[in-house]
C-alpha positions as CSV (number, residue, x, y, z in Angstrom):
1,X,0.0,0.0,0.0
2,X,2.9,2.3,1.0
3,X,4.2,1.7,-2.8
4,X,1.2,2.3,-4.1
5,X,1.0,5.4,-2.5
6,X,4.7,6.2,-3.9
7,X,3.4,5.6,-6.9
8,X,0.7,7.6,-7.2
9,X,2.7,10.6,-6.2
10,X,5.2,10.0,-8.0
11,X,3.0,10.2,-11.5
12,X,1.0,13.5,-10.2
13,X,4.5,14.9,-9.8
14,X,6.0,14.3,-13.1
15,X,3.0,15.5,-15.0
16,X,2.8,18.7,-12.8
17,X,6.6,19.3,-13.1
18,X,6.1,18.6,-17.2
19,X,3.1,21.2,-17.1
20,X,5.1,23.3,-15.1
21,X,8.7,23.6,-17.3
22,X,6.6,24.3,-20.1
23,X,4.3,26.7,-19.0
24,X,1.4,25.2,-20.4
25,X,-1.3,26.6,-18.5
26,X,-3.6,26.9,-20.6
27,X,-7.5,26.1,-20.7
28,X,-6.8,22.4,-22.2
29,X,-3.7,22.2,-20.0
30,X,-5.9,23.4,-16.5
31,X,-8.6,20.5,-17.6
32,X,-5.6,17.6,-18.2
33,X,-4.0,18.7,-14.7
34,X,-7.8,18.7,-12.9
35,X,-8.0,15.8,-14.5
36,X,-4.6,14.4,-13.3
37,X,-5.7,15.5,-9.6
38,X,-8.9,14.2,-9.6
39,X,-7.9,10.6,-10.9
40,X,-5.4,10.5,-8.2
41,X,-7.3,11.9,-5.1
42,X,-9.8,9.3,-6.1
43,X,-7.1,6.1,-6.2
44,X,-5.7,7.7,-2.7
45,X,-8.8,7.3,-0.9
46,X,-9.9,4.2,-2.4
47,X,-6.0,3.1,-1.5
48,X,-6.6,4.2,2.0
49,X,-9.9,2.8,2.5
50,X,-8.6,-0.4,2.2
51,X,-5.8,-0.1,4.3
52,X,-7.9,1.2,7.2
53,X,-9.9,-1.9,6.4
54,X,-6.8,-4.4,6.7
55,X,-6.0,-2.6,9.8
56,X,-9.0,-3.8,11.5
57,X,-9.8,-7.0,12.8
58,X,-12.4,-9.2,11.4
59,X,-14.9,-11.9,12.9
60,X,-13.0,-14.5,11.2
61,X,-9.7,-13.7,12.6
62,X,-7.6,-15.7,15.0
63,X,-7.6,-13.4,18.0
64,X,-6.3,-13.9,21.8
65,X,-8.1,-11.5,24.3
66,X,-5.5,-10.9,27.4
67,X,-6.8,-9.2,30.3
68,X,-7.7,-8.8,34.4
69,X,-10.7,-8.8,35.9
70,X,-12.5,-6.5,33.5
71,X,-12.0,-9.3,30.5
72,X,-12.1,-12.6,33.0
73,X,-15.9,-11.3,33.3
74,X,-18.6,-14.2,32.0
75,X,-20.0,-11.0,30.7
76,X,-17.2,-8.8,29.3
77,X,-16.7,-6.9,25.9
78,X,-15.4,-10.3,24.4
79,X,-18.5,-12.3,25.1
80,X,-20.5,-9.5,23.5
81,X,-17.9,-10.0,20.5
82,X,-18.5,-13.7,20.2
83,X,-21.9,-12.8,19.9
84,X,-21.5,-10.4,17.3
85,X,-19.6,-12.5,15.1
86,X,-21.0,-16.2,15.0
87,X,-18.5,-18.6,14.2
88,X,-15.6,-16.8,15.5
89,X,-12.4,-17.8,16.5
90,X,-11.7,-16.0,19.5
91,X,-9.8,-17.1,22.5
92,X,-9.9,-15.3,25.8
93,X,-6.7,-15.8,28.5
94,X,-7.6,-13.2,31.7
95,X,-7.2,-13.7,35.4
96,X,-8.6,-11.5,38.5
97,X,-5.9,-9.4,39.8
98,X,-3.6,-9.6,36.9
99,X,-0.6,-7.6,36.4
100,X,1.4,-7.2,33.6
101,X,3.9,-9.3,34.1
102,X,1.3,-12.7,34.4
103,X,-0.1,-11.6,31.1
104,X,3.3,-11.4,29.4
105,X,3.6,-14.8,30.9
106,X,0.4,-15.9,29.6
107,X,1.4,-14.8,25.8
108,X,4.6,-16.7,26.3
109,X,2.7,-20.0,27.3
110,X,0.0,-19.6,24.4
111,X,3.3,-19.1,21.8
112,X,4.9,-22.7,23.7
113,X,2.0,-24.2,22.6
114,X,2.2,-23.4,19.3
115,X,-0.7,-20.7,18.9
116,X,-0.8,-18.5,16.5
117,X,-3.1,-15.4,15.7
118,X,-3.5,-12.8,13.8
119,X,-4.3,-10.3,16.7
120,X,-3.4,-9.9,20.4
121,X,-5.4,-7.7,22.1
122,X,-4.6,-6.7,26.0
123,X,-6.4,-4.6,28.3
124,X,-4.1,-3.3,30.9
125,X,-3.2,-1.1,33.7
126,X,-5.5,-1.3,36.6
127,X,-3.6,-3.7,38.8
128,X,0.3,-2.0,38.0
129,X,-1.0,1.1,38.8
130,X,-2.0,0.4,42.5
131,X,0.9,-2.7,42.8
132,X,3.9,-0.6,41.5
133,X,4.9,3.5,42.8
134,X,6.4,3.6,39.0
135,X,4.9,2.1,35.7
136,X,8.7,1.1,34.1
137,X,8.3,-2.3,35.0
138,X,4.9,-2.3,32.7
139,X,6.0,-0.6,30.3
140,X,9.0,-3.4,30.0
141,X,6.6,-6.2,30.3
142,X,4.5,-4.6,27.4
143,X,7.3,-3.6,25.4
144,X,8.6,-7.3,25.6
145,X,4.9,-8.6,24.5
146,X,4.7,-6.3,21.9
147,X,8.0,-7.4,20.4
148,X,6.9,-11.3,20.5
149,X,3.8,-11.1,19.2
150,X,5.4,-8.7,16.1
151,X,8.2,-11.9,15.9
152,X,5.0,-14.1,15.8
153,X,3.0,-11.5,12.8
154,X,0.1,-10.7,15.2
155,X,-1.0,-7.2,14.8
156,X,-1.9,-5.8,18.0
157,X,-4.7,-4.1,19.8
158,X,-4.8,-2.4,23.2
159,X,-7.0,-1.4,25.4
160,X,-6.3,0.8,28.8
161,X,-7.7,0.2,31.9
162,X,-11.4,1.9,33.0
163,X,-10.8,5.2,34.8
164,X,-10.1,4.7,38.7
165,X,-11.3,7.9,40.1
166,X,-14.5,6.6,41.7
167,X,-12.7,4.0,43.6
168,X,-12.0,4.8,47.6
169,X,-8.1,3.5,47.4
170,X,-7.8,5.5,44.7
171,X,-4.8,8.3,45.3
172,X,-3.7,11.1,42.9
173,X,-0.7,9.4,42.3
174,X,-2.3,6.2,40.6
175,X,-4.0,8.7,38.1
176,X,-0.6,10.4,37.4
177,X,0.4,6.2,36.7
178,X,-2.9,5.6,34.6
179,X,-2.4,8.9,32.9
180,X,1.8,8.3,31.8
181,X,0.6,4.5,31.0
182,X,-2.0,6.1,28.4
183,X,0.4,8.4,27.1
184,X,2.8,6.0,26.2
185,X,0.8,3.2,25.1
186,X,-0.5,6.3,22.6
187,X,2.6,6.9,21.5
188,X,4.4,3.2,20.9
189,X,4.9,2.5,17.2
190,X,4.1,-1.6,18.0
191,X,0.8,-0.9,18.3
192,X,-2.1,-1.5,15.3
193,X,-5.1,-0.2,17.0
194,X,-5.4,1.8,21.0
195,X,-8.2,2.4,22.6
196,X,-7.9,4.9,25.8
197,X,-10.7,4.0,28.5
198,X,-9.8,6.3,31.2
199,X,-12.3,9.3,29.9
200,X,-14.4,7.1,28.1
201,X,-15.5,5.4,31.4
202,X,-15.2,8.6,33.3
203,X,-19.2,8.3,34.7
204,X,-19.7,6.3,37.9
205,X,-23.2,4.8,36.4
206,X,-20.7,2.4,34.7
207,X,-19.5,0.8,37.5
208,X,-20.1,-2.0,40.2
209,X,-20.9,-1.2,43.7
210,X,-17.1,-1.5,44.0
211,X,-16.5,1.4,41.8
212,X,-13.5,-0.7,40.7
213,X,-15.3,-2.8,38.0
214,X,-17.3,-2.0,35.3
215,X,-20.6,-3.3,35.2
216,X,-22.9,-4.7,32.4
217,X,-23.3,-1.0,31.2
218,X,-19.7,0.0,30.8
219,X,-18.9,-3.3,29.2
220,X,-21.5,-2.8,26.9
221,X,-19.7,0.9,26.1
222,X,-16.6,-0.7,26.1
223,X,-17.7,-3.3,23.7
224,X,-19.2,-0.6,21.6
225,X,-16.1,1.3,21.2
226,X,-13.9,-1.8,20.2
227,X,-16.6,-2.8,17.5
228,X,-16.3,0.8,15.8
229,X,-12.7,1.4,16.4
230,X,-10.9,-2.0,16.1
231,X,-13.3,-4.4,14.3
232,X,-14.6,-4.4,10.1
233,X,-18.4,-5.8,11.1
């Protein structure tokens, strides 16, 4: 697609820099180089149409959901995307209370065994942000996950954690960690598709009694958000 792209611009160029050396700029000139621009403005969005389409996942993809609490749920986002797409192949690997470092352990065990998909999508942060005073140990753990599932041609897809500000343990400090986790995970070049949660989620109807976990309603937003962002349905 990036060739394609080349392409493209480098045929518009040529025939503007031909128009231009001879200063043909007349009416039947004008008409050839609207001509010229429209053909190509057209074959770049068609071009990038399918691109964004490639970049999303479809319900007939291989795809491994790692996750804490908020995907272990019998009634989580992925549920609700099993439902969507009959007859997919989608396998979920989550744990209550799970840091970053059990799901890079989890992805290594599922590459032991030989699986293979064409996405890996993660929702992290909760737990490392109230287990940790500093987030470098995530980012490491995610970096190294990233970096495997890249070596094993899985595009990648991540979600961060539901906002903590309604929860009592809650400190300022653990927002600064939520906040610097979003930021990077933002800015890191591994990943395909990221999804930030923390404003999202930011209404307190969308939580259990807890405060900590969402509840039907903010998986349901959660799931909503994945299905326009990350999936081709």
């Amino acid at each position: 697609m990036e060739r394609l792209n080349l392409v493209l611009r480098e045929k518009i160029g040529l025939q503007l820099l031909k128009l231009l050396n001879k200063n043909l700029m007349g009416k039947k000139e004008q008409k050839i180089l609207t001509a010229i621009l429209i053909g190509t403005s057209a074959l770049l969005i068609i071009a990038l149409v399918i691109r964004n389409k490639r970049k999303k996942i479809k319900c007939n993809d291989k795809v491994l959901f790692l996750g804490n609490s908020q995907t272990a749920s019998s009634s989580s986002y992925v549920e609700k995307l099993i439902q969507q797409c009959s007859n997919s192949d989608f396998t979920k690997v989550a744990k209550v209370g799970a840091k970053s470092d059990w799901i890079l352990d989890a992805y290594k065990k599922e590459i032991q065994n030989g699986k293979k998909y064409e996405w890996v999508s993660v929702m992290i942060g909760g737990n490392d942000i109230f287990a940790r005073k500093s987030i470098d140990k995530t980012k490491e753990n995610l970096e190294e996950l990233f970096k495997l599932a890249k070596q094993n041609k899985s595009k990648i897809l991540v979600m961060s954690s539901p906002t903590k500000e309604f929860y009592s343990k809650t400190q300022p400090i653990h927002l600064e960690l939520a906040i610097e986790l979003e930021e990077w995970l933002d800015k890191n070049k591994l990943v395909n598709k990221f999804i930030p949660l923390t404003q999202l989620t930011a209404n307190q109807d969308l939580f259990a009694s807890d405060n900590l976990h969402i509840n039907k309603k903010g998986q349901t937003l959660v799931y909503n958000k994945i299905k326009d962002k990350a999936f081709n349905v």
